[in-house]
C-alpha positions in Angstrom: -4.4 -9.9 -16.3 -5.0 -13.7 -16.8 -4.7 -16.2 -13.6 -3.6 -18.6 -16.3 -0.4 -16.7 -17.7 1.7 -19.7 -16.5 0.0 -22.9 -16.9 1.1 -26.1 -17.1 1.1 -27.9 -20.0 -2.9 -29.8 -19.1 -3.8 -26.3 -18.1 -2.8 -24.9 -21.4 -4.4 -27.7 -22.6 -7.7 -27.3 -21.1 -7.9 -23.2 -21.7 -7.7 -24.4 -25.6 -10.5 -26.8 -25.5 -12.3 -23.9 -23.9 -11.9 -21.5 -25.6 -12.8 -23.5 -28.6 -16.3 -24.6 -26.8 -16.8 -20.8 -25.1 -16.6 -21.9 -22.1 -15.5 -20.0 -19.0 -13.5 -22.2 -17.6 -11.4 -19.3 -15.6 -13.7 -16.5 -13.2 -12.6 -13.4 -11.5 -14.0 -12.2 -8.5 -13.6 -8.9 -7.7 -14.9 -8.9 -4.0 -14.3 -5.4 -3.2 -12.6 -2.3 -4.4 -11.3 -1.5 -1.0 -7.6 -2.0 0.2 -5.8 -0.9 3.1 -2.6 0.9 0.5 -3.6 4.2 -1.1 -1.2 3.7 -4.2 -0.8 6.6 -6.7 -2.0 4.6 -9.8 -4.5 2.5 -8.8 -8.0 2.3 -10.8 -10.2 0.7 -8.9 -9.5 1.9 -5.0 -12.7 3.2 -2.8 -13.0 4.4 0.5 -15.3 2.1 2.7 -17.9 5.1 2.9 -18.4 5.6 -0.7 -18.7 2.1 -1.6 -21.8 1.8 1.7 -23.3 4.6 -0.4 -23.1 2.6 -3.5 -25.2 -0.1 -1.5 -22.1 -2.0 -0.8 -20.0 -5.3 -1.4 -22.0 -8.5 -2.7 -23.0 -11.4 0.1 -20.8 -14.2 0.8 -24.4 -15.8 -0.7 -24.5 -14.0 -3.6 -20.9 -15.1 -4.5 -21.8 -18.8 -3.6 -24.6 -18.7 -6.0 -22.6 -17.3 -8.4 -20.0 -20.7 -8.0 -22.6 -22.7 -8.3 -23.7 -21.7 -11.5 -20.3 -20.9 -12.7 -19.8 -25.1 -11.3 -22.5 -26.2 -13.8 -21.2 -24.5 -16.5 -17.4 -26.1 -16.2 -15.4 -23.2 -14.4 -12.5 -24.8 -13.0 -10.5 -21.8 -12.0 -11.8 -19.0 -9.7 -9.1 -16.1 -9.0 -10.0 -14.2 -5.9 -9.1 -10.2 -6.3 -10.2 -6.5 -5.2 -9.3 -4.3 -4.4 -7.5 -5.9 -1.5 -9.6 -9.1 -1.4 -8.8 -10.2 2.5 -10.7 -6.7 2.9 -14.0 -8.7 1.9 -16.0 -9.3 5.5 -16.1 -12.9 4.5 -13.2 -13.9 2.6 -12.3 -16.9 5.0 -15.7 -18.6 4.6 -16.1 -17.8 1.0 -12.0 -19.3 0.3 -13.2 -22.2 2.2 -16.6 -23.2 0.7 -14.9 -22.4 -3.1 -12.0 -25.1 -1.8 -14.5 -27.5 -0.6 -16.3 -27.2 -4.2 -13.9 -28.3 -6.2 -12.3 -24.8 -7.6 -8.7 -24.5 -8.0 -8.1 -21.0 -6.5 -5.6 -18.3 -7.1 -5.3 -14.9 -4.6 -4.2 -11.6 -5.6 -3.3 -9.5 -2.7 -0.8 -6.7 -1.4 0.3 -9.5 1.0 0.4 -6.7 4.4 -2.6 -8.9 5.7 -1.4 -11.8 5.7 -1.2 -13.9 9.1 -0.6 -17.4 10.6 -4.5 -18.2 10.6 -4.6 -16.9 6.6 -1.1 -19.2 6.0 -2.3 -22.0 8.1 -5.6 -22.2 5.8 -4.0 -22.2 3.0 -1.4 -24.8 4.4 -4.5 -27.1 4.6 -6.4 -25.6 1.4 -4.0 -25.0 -1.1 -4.7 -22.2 -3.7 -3.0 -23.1 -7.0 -1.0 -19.7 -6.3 -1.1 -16.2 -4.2 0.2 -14.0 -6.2 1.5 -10.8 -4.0 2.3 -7.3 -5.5 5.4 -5.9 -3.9 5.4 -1.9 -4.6 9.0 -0.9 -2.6 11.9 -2.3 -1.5 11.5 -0.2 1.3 9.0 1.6 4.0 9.9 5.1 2.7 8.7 4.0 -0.5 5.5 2.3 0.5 4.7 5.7 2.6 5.6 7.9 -0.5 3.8 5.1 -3.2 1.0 3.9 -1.1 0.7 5.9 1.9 2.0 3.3 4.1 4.5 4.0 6.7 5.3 0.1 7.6 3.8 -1.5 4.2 7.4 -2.7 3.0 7.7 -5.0 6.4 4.3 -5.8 6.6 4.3 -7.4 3.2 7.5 -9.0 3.6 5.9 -10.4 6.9 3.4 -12.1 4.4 5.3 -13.2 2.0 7.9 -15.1 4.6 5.0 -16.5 6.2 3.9 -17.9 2.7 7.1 -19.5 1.8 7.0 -21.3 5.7 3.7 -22.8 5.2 5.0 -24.0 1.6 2.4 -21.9 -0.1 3.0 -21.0 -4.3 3.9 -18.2 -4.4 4.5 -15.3 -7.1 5.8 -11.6 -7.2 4.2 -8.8 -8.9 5.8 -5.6 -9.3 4.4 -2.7 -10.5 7.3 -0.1 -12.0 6.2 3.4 -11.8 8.1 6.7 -11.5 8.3 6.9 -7.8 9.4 3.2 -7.0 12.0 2.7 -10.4 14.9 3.7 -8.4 14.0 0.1 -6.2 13.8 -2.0 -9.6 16.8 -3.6 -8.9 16.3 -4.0 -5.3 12.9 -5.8 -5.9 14.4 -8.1 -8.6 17.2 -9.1 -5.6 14.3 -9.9 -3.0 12.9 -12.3 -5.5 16.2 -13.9 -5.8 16.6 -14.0 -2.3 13.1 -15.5 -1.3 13.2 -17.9 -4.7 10.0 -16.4 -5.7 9.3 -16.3 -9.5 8.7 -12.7 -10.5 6.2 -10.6 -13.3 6.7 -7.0 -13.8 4.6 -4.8 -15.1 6.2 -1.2 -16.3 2.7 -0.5 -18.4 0.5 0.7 -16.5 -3.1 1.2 -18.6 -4.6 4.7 -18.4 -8.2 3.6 -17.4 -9.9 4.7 -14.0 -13.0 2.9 -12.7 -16.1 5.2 -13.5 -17.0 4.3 -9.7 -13.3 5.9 -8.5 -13.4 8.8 -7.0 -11.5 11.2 -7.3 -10.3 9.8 -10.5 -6.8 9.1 -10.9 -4.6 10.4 -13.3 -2.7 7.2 -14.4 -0.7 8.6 -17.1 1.0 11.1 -14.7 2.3 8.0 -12.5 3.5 5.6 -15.3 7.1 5.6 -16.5 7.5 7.5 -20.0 7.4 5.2 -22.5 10.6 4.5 -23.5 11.7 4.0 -19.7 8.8 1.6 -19.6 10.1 0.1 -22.5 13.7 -0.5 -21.1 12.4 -1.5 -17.8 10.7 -4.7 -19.3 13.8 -5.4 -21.4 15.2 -5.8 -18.1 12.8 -8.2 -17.1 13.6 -10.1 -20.0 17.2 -10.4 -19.1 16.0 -11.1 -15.4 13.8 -14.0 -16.3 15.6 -15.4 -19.5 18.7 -15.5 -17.4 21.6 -17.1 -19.2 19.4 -17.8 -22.0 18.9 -14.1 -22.9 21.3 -13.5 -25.6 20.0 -16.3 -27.9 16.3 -14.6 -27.1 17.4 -11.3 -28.0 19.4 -12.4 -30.9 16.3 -14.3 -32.5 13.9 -12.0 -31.1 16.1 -9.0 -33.2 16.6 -11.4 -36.5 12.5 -12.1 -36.5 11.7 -7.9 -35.9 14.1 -7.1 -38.9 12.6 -9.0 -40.9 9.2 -6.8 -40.7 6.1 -9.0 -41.6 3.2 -6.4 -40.7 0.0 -7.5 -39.1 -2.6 -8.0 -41.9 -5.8 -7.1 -39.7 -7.0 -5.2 -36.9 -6.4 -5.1 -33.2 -9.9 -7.5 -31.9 -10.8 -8.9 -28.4 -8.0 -11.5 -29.1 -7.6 -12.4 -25.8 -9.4 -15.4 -23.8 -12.0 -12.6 -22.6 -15.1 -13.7 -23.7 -14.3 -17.2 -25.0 -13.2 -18.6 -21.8 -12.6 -16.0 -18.9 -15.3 -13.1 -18.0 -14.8 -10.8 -14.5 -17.8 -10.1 -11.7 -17.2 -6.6 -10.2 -18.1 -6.3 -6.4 -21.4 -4.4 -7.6 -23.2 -7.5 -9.2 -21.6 -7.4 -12.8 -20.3 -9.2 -15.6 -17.9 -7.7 -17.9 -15.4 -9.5 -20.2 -11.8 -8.4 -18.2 -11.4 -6.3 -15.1 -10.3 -3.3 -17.0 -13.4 -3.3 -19.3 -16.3 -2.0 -17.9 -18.2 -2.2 -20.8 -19.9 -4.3 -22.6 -21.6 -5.8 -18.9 -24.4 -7.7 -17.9 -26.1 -6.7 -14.4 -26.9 -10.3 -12.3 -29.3 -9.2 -10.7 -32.7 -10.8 -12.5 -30.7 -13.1 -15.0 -28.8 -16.5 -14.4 -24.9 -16.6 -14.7 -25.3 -18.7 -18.4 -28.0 -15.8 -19.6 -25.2 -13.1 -18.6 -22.6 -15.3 -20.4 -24.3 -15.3 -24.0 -24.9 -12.2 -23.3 -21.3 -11.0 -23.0 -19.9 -13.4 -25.6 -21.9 -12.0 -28.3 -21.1 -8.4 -27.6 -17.1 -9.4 -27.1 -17.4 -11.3 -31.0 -19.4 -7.8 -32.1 -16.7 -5.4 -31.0 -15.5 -3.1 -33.7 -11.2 -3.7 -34.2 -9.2 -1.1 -33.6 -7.8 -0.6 -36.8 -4.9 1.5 -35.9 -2.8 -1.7 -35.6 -2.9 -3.1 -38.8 0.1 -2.9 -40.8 2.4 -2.9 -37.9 5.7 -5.1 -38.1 5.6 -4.6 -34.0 2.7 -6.8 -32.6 4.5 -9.6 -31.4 6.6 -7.3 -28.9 3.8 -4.9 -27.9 2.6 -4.6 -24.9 -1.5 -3.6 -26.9 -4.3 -5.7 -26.1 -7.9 -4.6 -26.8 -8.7 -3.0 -24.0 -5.4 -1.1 -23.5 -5.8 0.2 -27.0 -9.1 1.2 -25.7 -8.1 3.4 -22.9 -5.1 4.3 -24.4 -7.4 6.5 -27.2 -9.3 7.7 -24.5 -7.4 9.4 -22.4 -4.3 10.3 -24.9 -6.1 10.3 -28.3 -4.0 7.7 -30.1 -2.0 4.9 -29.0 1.9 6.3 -29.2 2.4 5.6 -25.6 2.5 2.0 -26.4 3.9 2.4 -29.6 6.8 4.0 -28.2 7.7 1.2 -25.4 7.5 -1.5 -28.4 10.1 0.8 -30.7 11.9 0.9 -27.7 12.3 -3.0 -26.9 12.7 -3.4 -30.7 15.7 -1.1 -30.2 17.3 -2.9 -27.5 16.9 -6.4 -29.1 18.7 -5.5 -31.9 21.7 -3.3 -30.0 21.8 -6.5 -28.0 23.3 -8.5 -31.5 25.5 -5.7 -31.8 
């Protein structure tokens, strides 16, 4: 979930001074929760109507006044989301005024809207990265997944228009039950186009309280151990030639079984240096944590900031996690842990996918 998972080295660099200061030097914008897909395991989608009778999206203003603060405060980094952001009635003018301020900007999108005026703009406003999520390797796929008939093409369209205008680029794909049988297939367009790649095969089991009807997510995501499996083969994928000397000291340092000696905390730059505004007006830590949040309406973006930092440092630990030899391979973060209790009653699910990998590196030495 963080627009910084790759940095550089002076990005990396600048997160850590950051986070030491508690300064939110990344933002997310969520600028709406519509999209023009219908996938199965989505937790945010809305139908236009419902979110008209919610009083709708926030005002290209509002979100420039939001900048501004964010500006004063030393946000460098502004990633623009939904939803399907280029959904957001003003998503040209509000990409070109956050350019023209100084933010280094990164996209996440489904890619199907994108067009030679979108490419050309950001041909001559670079975004430090549009990150697409390819769901298929095909339209059947897309129609069964996300009730798309020509969503394969249309994001391939985008993605090839990307690459001509020289645009950085990145692949997302989300494994689920009824698009595994195209892991392969994705992992070869990748190749093909010379697009780095991130899977995801966990898929957190939180729905937006604002999602109707809810969504079952735990119904759509792999089992666990097939999840687990499918990231070990996105370790081979990425590690390449290099994989059997991962796996080999990835298997040695799991053997050796040095258990966690605290809790599971908010461990993550959420809070310290990265918080999320929700298309409603809201500031929450991370996009899958509603909770704790800070309504903007009546405060400044600094007030809602201390506001949100000292709930995050308050936040009980989830205790379940201490003692266990398997944290460095799990796939657990605060709020997964979170949702995970909610909706299954303990955290197995992820438990499971890290005995899995743990597994696989060691039959790997063998």
């Amino acid at each position: 979930m963080d627009q910084l998972n790759d940095a550089n080295p002076l990005e990396k660099r600048l997160v850590g001074k950051a986070n030491e200061a508690r300064i939110p030097i990344t933002a997310n914008f969520e600028l709406t929760p519509t999209c023009n897909l219908h996938c199965d395991m989505c937790f945010i989608r809305m139908e236009h109507s419902a979110v008209q009778a919610m009083g709708g999206v926030r005002t290209l203003e509002d979100w420039l006044d939001t900048a501004r603060q964010l500006k004063e405060m030393g946000t460098l980094f502004i990633l623009l989301t939904g939803g399907e952001p280029m959904l957001y009635p003003h998503f040209k003018e509000l990409y070109i005024a956050l350019r023209e301020m100084g933010f280094i900007l990164t996209i996440n999108t489904n890619g199907t809207l994108i067009d030679e005026e979108i490419a050309r703009m950001f041909q001559r406003l670079k975004p430090r990265r549009v990150n697409v999520t390819l769901y298929g390797a095909s339209n059947g796929t897309y129609q069964q997944l996300c009730r798309s008939p020509h969503g394969f093409d249309q994001c391939m369209r985008g993605l090839h228009l990307l690459k001509a205008h020289g645009i950085d680029t990145k692949m997302n794909l989300s494994i689920v039950k009824e698009n595994i049988h195209e892991y392969p297939q994705l992992l070869d367009i990748a190749r093909e186009l010379d697009i780095p790649a991130e899977v995801n095969s966990y898929m957190f089991s939180c729905t937006r309280s604002t999602c109707q009807p809810k969504r079952d997510i735990t119904t759509q995501r792999l089992d666990a151990t097939q999840a687990g499996l499918a990231e070990m083969e996105y370790l081979r994928y990425k590690k390449g030639k290099d994989f059997p000397l991962y796996a080999q000291t990835m298997a040695q340092a799991l053997q050796q079984d040095f258990p966690s000696t605290v809790g599971l905390g908010l461990d993550c730059r959420a809070g310290k240096s990265s918080c999320w505004f929700d298309w409603r007006g809201r500031m929450t830590p991370c996009c899958v944590m509603e909770e704790p949040a800070v309504v903007l309406k009546g405060t400044t973006i600094a007030q809602a900031w201390d506001q949100i930092k000292a709930a995050a440092e308050a936040l009980p630990k989830h205790e379940e996690c201490n003692g266990c030899s398997l944290r460095m391979i799990c796939d657990v973060c605060y709020a997964a842990a979170c949702h995970e209790k909610k909706a299954c009653g303990n955290l197995n699910y992820l438990c499971e996918m890290s005995r899995t990998k743990k597994e696989a590196f060691i039959h790997e030495t063998h």
